[in-house]
C-alpha positions as CSV (number, residue, x, y, z in Angstrom):
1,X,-34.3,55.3,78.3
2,X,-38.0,55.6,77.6
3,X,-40.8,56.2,80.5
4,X,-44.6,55.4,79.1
5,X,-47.6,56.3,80.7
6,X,-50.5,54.4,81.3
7,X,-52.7,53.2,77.9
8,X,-55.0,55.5,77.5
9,X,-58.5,55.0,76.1
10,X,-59.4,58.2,74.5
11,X,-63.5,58.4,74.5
12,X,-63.9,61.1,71.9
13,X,-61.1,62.9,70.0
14,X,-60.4,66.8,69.1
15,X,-57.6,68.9,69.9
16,X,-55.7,68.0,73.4
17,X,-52.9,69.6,74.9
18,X,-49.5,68.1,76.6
19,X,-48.2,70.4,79.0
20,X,-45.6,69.8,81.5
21,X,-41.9,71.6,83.1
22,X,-38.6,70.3,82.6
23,X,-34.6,70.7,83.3
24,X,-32.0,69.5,83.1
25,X,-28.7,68.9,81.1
26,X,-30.5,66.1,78.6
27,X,-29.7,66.9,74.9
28,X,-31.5,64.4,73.5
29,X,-34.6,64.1,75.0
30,X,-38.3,64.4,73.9
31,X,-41.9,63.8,74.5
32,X,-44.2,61.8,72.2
33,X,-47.9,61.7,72.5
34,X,-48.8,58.4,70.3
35,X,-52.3,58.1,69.4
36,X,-55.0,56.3,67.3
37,X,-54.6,56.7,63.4
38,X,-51.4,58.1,63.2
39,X,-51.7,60.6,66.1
40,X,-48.9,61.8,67.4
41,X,-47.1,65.0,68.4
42,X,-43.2,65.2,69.3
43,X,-41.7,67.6,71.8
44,X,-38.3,68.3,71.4
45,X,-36.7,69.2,75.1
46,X,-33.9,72.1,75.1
47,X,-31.4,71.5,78.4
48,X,-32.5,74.1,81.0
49,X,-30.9,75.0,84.6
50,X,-34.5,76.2,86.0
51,X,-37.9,75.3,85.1
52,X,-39.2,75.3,82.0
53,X,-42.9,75.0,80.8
54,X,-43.4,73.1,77.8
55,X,-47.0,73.3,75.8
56,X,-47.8,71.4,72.5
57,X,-51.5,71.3,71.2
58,X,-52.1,68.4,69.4
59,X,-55.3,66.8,67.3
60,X,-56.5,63.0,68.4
61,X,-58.5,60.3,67.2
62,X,-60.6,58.4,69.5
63,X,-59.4,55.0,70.9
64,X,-56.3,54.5,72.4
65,X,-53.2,56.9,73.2
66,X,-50.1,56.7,75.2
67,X,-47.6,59.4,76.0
68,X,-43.8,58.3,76.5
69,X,-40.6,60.3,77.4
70,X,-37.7,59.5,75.9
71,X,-33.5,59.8,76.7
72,X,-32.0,59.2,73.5
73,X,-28.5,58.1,73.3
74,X,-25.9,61.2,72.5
75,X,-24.1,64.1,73.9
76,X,-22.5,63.9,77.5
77,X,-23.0,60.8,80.0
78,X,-24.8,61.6,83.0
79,X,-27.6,63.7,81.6
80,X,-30.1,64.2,84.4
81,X,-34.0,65.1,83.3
82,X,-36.3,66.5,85.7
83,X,-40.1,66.5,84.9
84,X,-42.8,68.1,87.0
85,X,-46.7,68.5,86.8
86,X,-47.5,66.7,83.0
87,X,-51.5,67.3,81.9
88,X,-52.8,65.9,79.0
89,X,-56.3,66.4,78.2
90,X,-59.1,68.6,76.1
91,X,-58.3,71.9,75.4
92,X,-60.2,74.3,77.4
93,X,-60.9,71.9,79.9
């Protein structure tokens, strides 16, 4: 199962951060930031009963950028994933 977010059309680039909570009893479940160039950045989700912040800081190129979350297949069926409160923007911002 993949979720993508809006296209993005990222005016100038530098280092962003991707920072959201999750649980849940997903084993194989990440979140990609896909960028310009050969951007990208990969968070690797951990199955978690309570609420768990996730942070990754990652370099972009101008242009454009998408961010998608992804249920790989593996591991147990009925794997729930809960996701709350996702940012992506400039760091410091």
């Amino acid at each position: 199962i993949h979720a993508k977010s809006q296209p993005m059309r990222l005016k100038t680039g530098g280092r962003f951060v991707l920072q959201f909570m999750a649980k849940g009893s997903a084993t194989h479940a990440h979140v990609v930031v896909a960028g310009a160039l050969g951007t990208s950045a990969d968070v690797k989700l951990q199955p978690h009963d309570e609420w768990t912040h996730y942070c990754e800081e990652v370099d972009v190129k101008p242009g454009g950028c998408q961010i998608s979350i992804r249920m790989e297949a593996g591991g147990e069926q009925d794997q729930v994933l809960w996701m709350d409160a996702m940012e992506f923007g400039p760091v410091g911002h």
